[in-house]
C-alpha positions as CSV (number, residue, x, y, z in Angstrom):
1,X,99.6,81.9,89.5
2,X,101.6,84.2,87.1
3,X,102.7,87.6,89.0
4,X,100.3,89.8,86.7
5,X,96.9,87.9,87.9
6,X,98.5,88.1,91.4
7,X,98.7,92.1,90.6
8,X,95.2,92.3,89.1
9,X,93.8,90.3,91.9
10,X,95.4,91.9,94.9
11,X,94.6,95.7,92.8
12,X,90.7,94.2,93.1
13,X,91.0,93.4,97.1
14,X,92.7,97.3,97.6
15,X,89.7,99.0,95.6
16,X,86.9,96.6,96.9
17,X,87.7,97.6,100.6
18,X,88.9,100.8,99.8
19,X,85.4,101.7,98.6
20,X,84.0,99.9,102.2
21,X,86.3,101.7,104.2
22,X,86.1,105.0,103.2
23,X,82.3,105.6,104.1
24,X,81.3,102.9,106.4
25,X,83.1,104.2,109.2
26,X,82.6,107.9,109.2
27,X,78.9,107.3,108.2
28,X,77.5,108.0,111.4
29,X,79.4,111.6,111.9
30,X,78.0,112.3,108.4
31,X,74.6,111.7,109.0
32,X,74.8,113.8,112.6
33,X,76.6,116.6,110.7
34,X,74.2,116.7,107.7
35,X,71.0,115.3,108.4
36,X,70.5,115.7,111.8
37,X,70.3,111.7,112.6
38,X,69.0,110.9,115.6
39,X,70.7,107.5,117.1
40,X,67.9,105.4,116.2
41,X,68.3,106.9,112.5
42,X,72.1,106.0,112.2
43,X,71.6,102.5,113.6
44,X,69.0,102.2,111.2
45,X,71.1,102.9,108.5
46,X,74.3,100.9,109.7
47,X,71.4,97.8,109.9
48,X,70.8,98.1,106.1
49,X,74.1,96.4,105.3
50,X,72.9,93.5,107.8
51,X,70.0,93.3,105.8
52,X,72.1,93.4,102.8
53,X,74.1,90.4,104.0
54,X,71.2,88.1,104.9
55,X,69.4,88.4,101.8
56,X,73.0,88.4,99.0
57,X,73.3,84.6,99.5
58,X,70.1,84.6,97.0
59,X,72.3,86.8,95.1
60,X,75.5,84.4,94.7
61,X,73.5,81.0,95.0
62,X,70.4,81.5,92.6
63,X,72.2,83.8,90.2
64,X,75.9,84.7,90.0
65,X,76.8,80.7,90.3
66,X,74.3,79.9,87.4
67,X,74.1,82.4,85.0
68,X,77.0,85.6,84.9
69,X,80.8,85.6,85.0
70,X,81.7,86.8,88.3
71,X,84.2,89.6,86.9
72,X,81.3,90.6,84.4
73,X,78.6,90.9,87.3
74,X,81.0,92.6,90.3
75,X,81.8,94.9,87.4
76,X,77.9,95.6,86.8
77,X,77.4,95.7,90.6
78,X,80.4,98.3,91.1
79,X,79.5,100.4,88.4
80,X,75.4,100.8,89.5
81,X,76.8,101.1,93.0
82,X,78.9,104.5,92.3
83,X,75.8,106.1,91.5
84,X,73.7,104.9,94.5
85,X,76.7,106.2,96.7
86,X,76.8,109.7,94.7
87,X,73.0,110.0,95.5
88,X,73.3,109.5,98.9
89,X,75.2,112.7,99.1
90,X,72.0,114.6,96.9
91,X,69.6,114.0,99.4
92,X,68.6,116.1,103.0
93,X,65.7,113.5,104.3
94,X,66.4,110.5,106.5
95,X,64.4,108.1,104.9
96,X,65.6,108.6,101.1
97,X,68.9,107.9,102.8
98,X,68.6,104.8,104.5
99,X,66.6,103.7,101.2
100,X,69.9,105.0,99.1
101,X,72.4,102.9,101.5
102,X,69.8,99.6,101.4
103,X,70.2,99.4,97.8
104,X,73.3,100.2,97.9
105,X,74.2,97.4,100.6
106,X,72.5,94.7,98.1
107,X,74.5,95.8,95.9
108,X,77.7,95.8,97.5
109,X,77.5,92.9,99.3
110,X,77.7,89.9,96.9
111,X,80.6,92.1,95.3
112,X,83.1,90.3,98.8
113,X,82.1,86.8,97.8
114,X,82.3,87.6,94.0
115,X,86.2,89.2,94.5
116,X,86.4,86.1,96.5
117,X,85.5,83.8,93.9
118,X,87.1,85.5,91.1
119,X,90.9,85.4,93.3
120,X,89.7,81.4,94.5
121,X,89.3,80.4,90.7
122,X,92.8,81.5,89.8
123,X,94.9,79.8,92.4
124,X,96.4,76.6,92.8
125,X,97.4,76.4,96.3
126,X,94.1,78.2,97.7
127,X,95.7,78.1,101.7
128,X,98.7,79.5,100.7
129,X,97.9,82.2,97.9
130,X,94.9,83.5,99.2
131,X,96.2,85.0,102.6
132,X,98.3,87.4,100.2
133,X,95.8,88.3,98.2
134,X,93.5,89.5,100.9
135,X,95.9,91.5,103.1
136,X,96.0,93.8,100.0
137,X,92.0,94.2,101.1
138,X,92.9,95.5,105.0
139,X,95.2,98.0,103.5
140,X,93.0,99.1,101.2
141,X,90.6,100.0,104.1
142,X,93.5,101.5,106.0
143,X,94.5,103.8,103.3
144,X,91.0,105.0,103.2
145,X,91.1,105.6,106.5
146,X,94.6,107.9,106.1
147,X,93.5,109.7,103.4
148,X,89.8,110.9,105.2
149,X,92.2,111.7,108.1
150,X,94.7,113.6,106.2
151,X,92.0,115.5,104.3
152,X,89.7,116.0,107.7
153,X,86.4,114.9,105.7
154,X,85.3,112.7,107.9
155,X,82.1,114.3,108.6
156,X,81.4,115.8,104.6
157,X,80.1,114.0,101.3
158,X,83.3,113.9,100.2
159,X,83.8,110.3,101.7
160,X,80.7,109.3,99.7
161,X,81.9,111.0,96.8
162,X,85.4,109.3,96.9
163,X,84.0,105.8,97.7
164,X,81.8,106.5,94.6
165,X,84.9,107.2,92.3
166,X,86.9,104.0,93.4
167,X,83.6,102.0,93.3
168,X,83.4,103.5,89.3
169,X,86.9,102.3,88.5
170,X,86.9,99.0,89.8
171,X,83.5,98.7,87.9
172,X,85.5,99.5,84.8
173,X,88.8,97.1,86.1
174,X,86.6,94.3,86.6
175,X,85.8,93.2,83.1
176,X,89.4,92.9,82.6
177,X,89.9,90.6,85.6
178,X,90.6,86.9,84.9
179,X,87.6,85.1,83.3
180,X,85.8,83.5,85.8
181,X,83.1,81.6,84.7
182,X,79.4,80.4,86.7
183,X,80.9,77.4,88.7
184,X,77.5,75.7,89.0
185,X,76.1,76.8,84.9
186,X,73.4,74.2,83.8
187,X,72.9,72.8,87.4
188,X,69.6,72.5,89.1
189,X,69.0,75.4,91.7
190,X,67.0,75.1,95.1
191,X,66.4,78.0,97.5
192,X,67.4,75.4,100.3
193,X,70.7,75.2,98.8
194,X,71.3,79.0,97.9
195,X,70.6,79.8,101.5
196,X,72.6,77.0,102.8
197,X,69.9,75.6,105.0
198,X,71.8,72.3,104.9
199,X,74.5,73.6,106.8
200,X,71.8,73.4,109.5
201,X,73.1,69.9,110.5
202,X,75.7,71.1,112.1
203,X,73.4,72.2,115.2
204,X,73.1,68.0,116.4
205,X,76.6,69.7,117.6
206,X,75.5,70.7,121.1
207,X,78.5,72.7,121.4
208,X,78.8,74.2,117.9
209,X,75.1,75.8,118.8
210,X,76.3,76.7,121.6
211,X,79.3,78.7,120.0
212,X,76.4,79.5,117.4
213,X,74.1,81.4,119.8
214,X,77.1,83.1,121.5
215,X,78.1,84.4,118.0
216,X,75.0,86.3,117.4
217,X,75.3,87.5,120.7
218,X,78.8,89.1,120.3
219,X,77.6,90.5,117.3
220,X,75.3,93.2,119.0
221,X,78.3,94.6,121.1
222,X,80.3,94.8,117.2
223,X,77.1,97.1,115.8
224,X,78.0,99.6,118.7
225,X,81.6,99.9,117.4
226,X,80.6,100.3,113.3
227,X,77.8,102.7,114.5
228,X,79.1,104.5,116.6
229,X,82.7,104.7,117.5
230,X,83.3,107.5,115.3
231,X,80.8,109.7,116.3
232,X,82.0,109.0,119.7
233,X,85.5,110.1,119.2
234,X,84.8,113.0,117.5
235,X,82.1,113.9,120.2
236,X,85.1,113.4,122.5
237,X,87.4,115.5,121.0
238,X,89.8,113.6,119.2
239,X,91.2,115.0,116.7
240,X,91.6,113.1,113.5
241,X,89.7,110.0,114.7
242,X,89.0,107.9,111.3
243,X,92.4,108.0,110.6
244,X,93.2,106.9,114.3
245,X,90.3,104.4,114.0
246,X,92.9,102.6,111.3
247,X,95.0,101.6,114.0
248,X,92.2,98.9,114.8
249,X,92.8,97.0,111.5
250,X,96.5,97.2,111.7
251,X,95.9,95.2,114.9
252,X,94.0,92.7,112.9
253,X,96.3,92.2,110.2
254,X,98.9,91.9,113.0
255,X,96.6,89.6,115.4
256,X,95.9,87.6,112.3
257,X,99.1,85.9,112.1
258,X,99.2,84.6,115.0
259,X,95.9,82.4,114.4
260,X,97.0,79.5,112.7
261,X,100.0,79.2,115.4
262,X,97.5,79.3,118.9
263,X,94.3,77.5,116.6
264,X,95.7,73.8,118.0
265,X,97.7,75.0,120.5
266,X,95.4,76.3,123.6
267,X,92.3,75.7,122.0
268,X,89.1,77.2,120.0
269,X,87.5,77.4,123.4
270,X,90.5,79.5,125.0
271,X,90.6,81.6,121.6
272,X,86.9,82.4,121.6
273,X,87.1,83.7,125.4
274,X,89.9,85.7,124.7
275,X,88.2,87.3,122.0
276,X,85.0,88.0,124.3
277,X,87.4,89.2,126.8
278,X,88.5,91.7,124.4
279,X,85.3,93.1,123.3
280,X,84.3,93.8,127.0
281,X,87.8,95.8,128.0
282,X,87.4,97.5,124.6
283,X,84.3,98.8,125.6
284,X,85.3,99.8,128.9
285,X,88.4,101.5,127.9
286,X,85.5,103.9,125.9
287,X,83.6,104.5,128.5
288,X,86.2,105.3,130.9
289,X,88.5,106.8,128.3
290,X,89.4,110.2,127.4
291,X,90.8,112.9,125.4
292,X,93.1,113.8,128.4
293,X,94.7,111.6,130.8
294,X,93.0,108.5,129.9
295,X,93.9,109.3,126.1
296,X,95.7,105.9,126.3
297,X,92.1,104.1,127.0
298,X,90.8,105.6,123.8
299,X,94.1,104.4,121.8
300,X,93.3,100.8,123.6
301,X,89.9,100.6,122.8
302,X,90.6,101.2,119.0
303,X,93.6,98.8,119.4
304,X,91.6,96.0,120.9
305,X,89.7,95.4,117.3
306,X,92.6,93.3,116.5
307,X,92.0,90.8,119.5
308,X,88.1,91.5,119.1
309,X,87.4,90.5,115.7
310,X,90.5,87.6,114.8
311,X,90.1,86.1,118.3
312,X,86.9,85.4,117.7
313,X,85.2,85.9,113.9
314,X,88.6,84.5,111.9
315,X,88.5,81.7,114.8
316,X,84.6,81.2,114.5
317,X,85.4,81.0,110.7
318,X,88.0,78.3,110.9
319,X,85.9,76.2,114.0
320,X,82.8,76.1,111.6
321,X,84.7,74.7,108.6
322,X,86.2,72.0,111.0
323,X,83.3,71.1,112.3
324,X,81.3,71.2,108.6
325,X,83.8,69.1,106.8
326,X,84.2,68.7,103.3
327,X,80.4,68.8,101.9
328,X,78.8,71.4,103.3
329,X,81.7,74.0,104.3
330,X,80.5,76.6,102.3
331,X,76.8,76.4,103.2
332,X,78.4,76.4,106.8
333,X,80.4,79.7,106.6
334,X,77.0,80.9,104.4
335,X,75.0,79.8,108.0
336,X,77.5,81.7,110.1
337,X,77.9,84.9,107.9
338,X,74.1,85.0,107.9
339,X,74.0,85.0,111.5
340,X,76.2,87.1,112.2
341,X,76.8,89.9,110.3
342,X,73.7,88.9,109.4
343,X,70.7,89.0,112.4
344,X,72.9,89.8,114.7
345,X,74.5,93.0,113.2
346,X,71.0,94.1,112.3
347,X,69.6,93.4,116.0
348,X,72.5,95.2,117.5
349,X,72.3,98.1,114.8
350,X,69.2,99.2,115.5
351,X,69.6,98.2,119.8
352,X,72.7,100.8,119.3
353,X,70.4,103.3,118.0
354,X,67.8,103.0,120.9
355,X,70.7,103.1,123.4
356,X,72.9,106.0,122.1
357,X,69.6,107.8,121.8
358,X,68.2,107.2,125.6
359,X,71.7,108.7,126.9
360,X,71.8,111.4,124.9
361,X,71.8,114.8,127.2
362,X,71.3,117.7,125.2
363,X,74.1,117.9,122.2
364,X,76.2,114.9,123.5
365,X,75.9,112.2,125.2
366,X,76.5,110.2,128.8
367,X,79.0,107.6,126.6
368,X,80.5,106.1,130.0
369,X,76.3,104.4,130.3
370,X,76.5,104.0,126.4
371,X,79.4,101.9,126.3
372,X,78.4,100.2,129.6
373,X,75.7,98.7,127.9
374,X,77.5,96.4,125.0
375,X,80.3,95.4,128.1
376,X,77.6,94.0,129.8
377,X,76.0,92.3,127.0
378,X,79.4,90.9,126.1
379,X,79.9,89.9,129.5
380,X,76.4,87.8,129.4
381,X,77.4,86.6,126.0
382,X,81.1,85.4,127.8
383,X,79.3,83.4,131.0
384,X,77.1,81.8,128.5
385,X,79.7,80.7,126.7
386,X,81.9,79.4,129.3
387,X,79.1,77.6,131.2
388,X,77.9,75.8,128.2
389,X,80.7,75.4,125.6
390,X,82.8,72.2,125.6
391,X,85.5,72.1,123.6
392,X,86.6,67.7,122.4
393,X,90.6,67.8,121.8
394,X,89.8,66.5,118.7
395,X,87.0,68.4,116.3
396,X,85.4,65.8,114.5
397,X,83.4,67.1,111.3
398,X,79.5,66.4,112.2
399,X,77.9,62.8,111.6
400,X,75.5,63.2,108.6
């Protein structure tokens, strides 16, 4: 891969979660701030990108792979997107703004697969090449993070407004990205095969449904933390929290690296607990946590993202492509993104809402019962898990 692609490429992953990051987090003290949002109103609106990701395979598998250039369509998307996330900041009603951020979301959505597609088609060593590429995705997010900190907008249109400017110019970059032509042009298409219901196999696995079921599990306690964890912080007096919140995906890209080295070593099983473990101390540390002498159970609680998310999503990731094998791999991770931040984002967005909203007592809110709540669904999800889960030393790809 010559150095300039590996520029233009790794440019693409910084604006495409630049734009993410800098109003997906503070989205919930926004809403409270500006349009009054009652719990169930923000979960509502956090569900929309779950929504989003269940129905963008249709996107990617009955249209992008057949009949656009990736570049030409993430451009298209990108560029239709900026005005969506401008609009958002136009309107005062609830409704016309979770409508705004649904349309949005399926937009946005198949832009992760298309930047994914467009850095896959111009690499040679994929496993090598691509880790590089996508770090430059985590900072983006993290210098989105910084600069909402530094300029304490966290709670104004302005993170709308700044998201909808990088969204604009990466609509404009991405027609000059490296041609990357429909991979599957002239082929016949199925809506089986777009929504990778062959991947479905993989459930004659007893313990891969197993690890299945637990996964949309975990992913109600996650909602919580996208939801709400800002308007938490900022309810507790933190100051600066989005650019605090950063911290959590410094973790991951720290957490990360050591994946490949502990994957073989004590065992998907062992990583998967850990990562469960994780999400239930996290959420602990919050509700015990705060602004004065247990400041350091805040810090941990954001820290903990790290160990939460590439414990067990990166390691769910890799365990479903070693169980999938070769031929239906990508309808497998399809399957699992589905279900995940798929149905069980959306079931634990709008649970969240419902939750924050029975504990709310007068302008705040009893957070220690809040956060109580996801730690104990965690904790289900973790027995679950450990009762029914076994782990073979060897992971054999499924017998078709």
């Amino acid at each position: 891969m010559k150095t300039t692609t590996g520029v233009s490429l790794s440019l693409m992953m910084f604006l495409e979660y630049f734009v993410w990051g800098s109003w997906y987090v503070t989205m919930g003290a926004y809403m409270g701030e500006h349009l009054q949002s009652s719990g169930i109103q923000i979960g509502a609106a956090y569900s929309a990108l779950a929504i989003a990701t269940m129905i963008s395979p249709f996107v990617i598998g009955m249209v992008a792979d057949r009949f656009f250039a990736a570049q030409k369509l993430m451009g298209i998307l990108h560029l239709l997107g900026a005005i969506l996330l401008y609009m958002a900041t136009q309107v005062s009603g609830n409704t016309a703004f979770y409508w705004i951020i649904l349309f949005y979301s399926l937009l946005y959505m198949p832009t992760i697969a298309l930047s994914n597609s467009i850095a896959f088609g111009q690499m040679n060593d994929p496993g090598k090449q691509f880790p590089w590429i996508r770090v430059f995705g985590t900072i983006g997010w993290i210098v989105a993070g910084l600069l909402i900190g530094y300029l304490s907008i966290e709670k104004t249109s302005s993170t709308f407004m700044m998201a909808a400017a990088v969204s604009a110019i990466l609509g404009l970059l991405s027609f000059a990205l490296p041609d990357t032509p429909p991979k599957d042009k002239g082929s016949k298409t199925s809506l089986s095969k777009a929504l990778g219901t062959e991947a479905m196999i993989l459930f004659k696995n007893r313990s891969y449904l197993v690890f299945f079921i637990a996964a949309v599990l975990v992913c109600i306690p996650l909602a919580f933390y996208y939801g709400f964890a800002n308007v938490f912080l900022i309810e507790k007096g933190m100051e600066n929290a989005a650019g605090k919140m950063i911290m959590g995906q410094m973790s991951e890209a720290i957490f990360i690296l050591a994946i490949p080295f502990l994957f073989n070593r004590i065992g998907v099983k062992n990583m998967l607990i850990i990562g469960m473990i994780a999400w239930i101390l996290r959420y602990v540390s919050f509700g015990y946590g705060d602004t004065g002498a247990y400041l350091w159970m805040l810090y941990a609680g954001i820290i903990l993202h790290g160990v939460c998310y590439d414990f067990f999503f990166v390691t769910g990731y890799m365990y479903t492509e070693k169980i999938a094998g070769e031929k239906v791999k990508n309808a497998a991770q399809g399957l699992f993104t589905f279900a995940t931040y798929g149905l069980g984002m959306m079931i634990g967005s709008w649970f969240s809402g419902f939750v924050v909203d029975n504990f709310k007592t007068g302008e705040t809110h009893d957070w220690l019962k809040v956060w109580l709540t996801p730690a104990a669904i965690a904790l289900v999800a973790l027995l679950y898990f450990i009762i029914f889960f076994r782990e073979k030393k060897d992971v054999a790809a499924v017998k078709r």
